[in-house]
N, C-alpha and C positions, 0 to 999 in steps of 0.2 A: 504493500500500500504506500500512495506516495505520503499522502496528509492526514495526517487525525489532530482535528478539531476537537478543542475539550473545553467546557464550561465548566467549573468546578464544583465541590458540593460546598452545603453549605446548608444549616439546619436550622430548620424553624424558628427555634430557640433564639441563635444569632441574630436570625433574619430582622427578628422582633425585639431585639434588645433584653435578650435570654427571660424574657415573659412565658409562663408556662403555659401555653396556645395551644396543645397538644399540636392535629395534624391540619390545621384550619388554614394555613397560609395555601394563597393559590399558586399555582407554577406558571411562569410566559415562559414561551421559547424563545432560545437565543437567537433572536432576528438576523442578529448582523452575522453570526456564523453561519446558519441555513443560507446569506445571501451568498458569504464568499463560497461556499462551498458546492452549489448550484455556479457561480461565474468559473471555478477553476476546472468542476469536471466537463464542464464546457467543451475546454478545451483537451481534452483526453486523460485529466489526470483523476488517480485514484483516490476517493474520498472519503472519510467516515466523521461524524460527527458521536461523541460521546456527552450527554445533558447529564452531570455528576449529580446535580443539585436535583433534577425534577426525576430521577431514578433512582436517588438516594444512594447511590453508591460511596463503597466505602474506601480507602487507600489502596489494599489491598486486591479488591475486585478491578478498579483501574488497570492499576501493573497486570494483573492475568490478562485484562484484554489487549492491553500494549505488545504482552509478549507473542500473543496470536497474531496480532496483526502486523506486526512488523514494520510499523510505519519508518519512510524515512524522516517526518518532520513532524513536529507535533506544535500547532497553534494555540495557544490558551486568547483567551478572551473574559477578563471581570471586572467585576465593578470596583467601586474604593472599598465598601465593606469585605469583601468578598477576596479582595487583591491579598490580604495574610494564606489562602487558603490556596491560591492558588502557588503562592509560593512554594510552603509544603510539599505541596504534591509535585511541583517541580524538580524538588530536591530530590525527591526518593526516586523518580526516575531519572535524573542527568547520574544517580548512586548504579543504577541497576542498569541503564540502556547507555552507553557514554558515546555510542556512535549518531544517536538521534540530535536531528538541530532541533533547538528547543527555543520556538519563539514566543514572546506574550506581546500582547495587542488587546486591545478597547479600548473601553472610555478611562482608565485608572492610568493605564498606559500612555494614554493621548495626553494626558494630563499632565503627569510626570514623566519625562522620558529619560531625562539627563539620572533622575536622582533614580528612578524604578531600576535602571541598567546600575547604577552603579552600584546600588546596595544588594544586589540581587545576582551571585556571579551563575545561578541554575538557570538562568535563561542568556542564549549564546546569543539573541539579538531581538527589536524591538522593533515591531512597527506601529505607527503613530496615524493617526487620521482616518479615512476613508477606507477598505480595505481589501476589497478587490483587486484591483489592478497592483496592488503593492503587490499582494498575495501570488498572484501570475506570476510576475517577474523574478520573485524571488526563486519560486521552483522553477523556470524557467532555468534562470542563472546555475540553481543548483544544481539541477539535472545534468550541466555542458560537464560539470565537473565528476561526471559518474556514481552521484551523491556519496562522495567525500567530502563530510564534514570540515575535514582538518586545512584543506588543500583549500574549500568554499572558504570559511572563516581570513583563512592567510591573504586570500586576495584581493588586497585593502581597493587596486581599481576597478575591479569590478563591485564590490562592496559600495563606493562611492555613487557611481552611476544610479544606485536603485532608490529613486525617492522616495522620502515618506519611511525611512529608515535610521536607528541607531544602534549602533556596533563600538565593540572594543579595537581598538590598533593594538601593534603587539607590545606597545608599553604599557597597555589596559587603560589607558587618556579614552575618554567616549566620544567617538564621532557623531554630529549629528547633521543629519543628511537634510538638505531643503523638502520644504512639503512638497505631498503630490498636487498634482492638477486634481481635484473634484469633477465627477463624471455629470456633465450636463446633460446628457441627455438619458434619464434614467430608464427611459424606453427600451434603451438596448439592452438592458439586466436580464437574464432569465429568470423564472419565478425561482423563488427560495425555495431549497431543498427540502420541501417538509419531508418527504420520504424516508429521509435520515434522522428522524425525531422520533421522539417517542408518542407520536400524538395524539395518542388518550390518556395522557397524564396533564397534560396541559389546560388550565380551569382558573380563571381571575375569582377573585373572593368572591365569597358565597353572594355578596350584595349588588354584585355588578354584573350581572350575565340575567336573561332571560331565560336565553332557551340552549341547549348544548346536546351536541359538541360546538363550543366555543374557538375559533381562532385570532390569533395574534396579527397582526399587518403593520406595516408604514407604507404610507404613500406617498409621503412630502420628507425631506431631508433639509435639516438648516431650519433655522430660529431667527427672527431680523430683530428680536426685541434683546435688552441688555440687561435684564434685572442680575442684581451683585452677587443672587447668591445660586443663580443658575451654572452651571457646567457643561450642559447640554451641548450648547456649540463647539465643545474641543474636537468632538470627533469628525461631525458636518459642515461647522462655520455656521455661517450668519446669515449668507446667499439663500434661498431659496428656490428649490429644484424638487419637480414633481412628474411625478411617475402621471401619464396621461390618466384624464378619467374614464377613458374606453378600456384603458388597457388593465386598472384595478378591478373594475367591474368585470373585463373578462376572468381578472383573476378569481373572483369572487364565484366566477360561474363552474371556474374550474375546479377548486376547494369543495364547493356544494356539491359537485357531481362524485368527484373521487373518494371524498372523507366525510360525504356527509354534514359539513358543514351548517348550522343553522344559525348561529351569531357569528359577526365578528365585533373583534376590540380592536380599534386602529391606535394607536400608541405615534401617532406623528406631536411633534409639541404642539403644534396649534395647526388644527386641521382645517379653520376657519380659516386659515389666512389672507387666502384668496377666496372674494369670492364667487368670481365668475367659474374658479376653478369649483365651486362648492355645487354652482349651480348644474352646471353639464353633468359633474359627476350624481347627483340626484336624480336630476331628469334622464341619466342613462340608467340607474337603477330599475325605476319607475317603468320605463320603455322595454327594456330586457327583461320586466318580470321577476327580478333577483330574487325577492320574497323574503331576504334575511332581516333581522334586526340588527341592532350595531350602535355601539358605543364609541367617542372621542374626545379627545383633550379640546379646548378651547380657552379662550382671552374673551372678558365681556368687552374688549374695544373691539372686535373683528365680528358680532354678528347684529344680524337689528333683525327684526318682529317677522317680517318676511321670508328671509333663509331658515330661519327654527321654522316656521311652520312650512316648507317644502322639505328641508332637512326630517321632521317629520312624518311625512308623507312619504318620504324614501326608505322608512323604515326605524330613523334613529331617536331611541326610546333613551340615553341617558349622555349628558355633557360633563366631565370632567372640569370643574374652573378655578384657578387657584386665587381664591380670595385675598389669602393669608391673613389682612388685620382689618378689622374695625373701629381703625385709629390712622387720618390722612396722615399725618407725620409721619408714622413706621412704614407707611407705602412708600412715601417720598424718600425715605430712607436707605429704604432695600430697591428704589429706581427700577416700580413697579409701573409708573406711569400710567395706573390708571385712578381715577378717581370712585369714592364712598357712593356715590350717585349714579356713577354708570353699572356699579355693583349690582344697585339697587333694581333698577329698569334693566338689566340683562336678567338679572332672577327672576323678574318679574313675566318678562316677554319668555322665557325659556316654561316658566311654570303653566304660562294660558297657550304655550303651541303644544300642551302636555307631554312634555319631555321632562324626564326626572333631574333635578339637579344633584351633583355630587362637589359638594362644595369643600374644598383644603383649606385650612388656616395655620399658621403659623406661631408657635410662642417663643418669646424669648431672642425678638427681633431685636438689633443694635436701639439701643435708646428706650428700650419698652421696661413698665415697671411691672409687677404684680399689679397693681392696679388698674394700667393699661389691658392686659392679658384680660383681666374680666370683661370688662369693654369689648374685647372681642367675640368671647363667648355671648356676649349681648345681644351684641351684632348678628350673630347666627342664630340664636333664638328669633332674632327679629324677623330673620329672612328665612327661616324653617325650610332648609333643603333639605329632602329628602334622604339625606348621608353627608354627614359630617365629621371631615376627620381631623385631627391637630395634631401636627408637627410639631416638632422641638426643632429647629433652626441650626441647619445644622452646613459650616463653612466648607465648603468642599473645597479642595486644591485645583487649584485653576480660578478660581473666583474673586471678585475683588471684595466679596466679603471675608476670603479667607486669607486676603495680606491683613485687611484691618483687624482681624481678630488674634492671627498672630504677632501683630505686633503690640496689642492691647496687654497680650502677657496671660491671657486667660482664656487659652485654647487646649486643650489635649490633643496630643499628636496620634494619637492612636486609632488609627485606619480602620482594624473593624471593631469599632463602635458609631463609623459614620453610617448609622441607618434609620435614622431622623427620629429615629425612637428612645436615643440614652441621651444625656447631655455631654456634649463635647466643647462648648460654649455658652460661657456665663456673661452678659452684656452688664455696663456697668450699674444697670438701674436694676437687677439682684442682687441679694449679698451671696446667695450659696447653690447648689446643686439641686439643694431641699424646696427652694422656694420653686423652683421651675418644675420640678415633679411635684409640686404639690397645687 
């Protein structure tokens, strides 16, 4: 096998900030690995994809299937909570398999790239952003070389050439290579490998699905807004590029027909964004007959009274919206740019096209008191969405809330506890850890 694709595990427990949840958390598949791994075997190369996390596997079971399959390369892909764990299991394989090139890639990676390589000698290289086309190249290149690792690794120009790349020179100093070009025209993708999933294990929390089996999608790539304590754009950017709405909806026809498909969850950061793009893509549902439900992230700047009730009409029964505070200052703060009163009139227009709201809030925003915090809870009583959830505020690397937090002096460095559920930051209008879980 040429590539194995590995998501790591990682338990409920963690997931949730070791709260005793038993088995309630839901599983998404890893998007971005089903994409690269559908674009590489494209092109004739051998694939496998391993979901550690949504088949619960354990150290052990890993390595047995590494050792069957024999991969020459193995791709890791996690998040920032998640990125301790994939280390781990890094190590015990660069202990057991030393001929395999061992890359890690995502969004934890895209983030840090200088510091992920350098603290980290179980992974022999790193790719950063978008992940296709890196992906290609890299087995491309490796392959010239008979996939010898030793011989690939030493050859710092060809090493150079591959954007979207960083690597050790033989002094171990870390190269970092120029980004890649982002792929404009996302029509050329082939669809994401679900076939390489496990995918009847995949199910969003019990509150957000209608009807299942449930699937995962993106349709749009890239965020143009800047809020301080998003991350999101390390791996997309900021551009905006979207998969056509003939060609989601074909996808959607596809999914229904082979796996049964009866919701989807689109996971794009704001699927409103466009909205001419909203509307073709509705009206091609509607026309096609799709029949699915389906749920989406959204920004109350990006819809008005009109799109929720054809967005309705197309099927989609629940909107994602990240509120965060019931206090203009902390919005203004975290460079949310939206205002109290467009809150107000998007819940309101979302609640009369009967579409369910799933309203996010945020505690322990920079400047916010205990005080404040109730104000927010206020706030959501006030506007009684249907599911309401509250974050702990949580700075992720890459963000410009997380220079200001660490340079405040009252940030914890420790990576997996970033999963919006522990306190990793104390803003200076608490005194302790106590007040914010409390």
């Amino acid at each position: 096998m040429d590539l194995l694709l590995l998501f790591p595990p990682l338990s409920v427990e963690e997931r949730y900030g070791n709260r005793k949840l038993g088995d309630v958390g839901g599983h998404l598949p890893p998007f971005g690995l089903a994409c690269i791994a559908a674009y590489v075997r494209k092109q004739s190369f051998s694939v496998k994809i391993i979901d550690a996390l949504a088949e619960n596997l354990t150290v052990e079971d890993i390595l047995e299937d590494i050792k069957k399959q024999q991969p020459k390369v193995i791709g890791f892909s996690a998040m920032t909570p998640q990125f301790f764990r994939a280390v781990q299991l890094a190590e015990e394989i660069s202990k057991h398999f030393s001929n395999i090139l061992i890359i890690i890639g995502g969004h934890h990676a895209s983030i840090l790239p200088d510091r992920t390589l350098k603290e980290n000698s179980c992974f022999d290289m790193l790719a950063f952003g978008e992940g296709e086309n890196t992906a290609l190249e890299i087995l491309e290149k490796y392959k010239e070389t008979s996939w010898d690792k030793y011989k690939f690794l030493e050859d710092i120009n060809c090493l150079r050439n591959i954007d979207g790349i960083a690597f050790r020179d033989k002094n171990s100093n870390i190269i970092l290579n120029k980004p890649r070009k982002q792929i404009k025209d996302l029509d050329v993708l082939p669809r994401p490998a679900w076939d390489l999933l496990p995918m009847q294990k995949y199910l969003p929390l019990p509150n957000q699905y209608l009807n299942k089996p449930v699937l995962h999608m993106v349709a749009i790539r890239g965020c143009p807004f800047d809020c301080d304590f998003c991350s999101n754009t390390a791996v997309f950017g900021r551009k905006i590029r979207a998969r056509s709405p003939k060609k989601v909806v074909e996808d959607i026809l596809f999914v229904k027909d082979k796996y049964k498909i009866k919701e989807i969850s689109f996971w794009d950061d704001t699927m409103t964004i466009n909205r001419k793009w909203m509307e073709e893509f509705c009206n091609s549902l509607i026309e096609m007959k799709a029949n699915v439900t389906w749920t989406c992230y959204s920004r109350v700047d990006t819809v008005n009274f009109n799109m929720l009730k054809l967005m309705k009409k197309a099927g989609c029964w629940n909107i994602f919206y990240g509120y965060e505070s019931g206090n203009q200052q902390l919005l203004d703060n975290i460079n949310k740019e939206i205002t109290l009163e467009q809150i107000r009139k998007t819940n309101k227009w979302t609640k009369d096209a009967n579409i369910e709201v799933r309203a996010s809030f945020m505690f322990a925003i920079p400047g916010e008191t205990p005080e404040m915090a109730k104000k927010t809870i206020d706030f959501a009583i006030e506007l009684d969405p249907e599911y309401a959830q509250f974050c702990i505020t949580t700075p992720y690397p890459g963000t410009k809330l997380y220079e200001a937090a660490k340079n405040s002096g009252r940030l914890l460095d420790d990576f997996s506890k970033y999963n919006i559920w522990e306190v990793v930051y104390i803003p200076e209008g608490y005194k302790n850890e106590d007040e914010i879980i409390a």
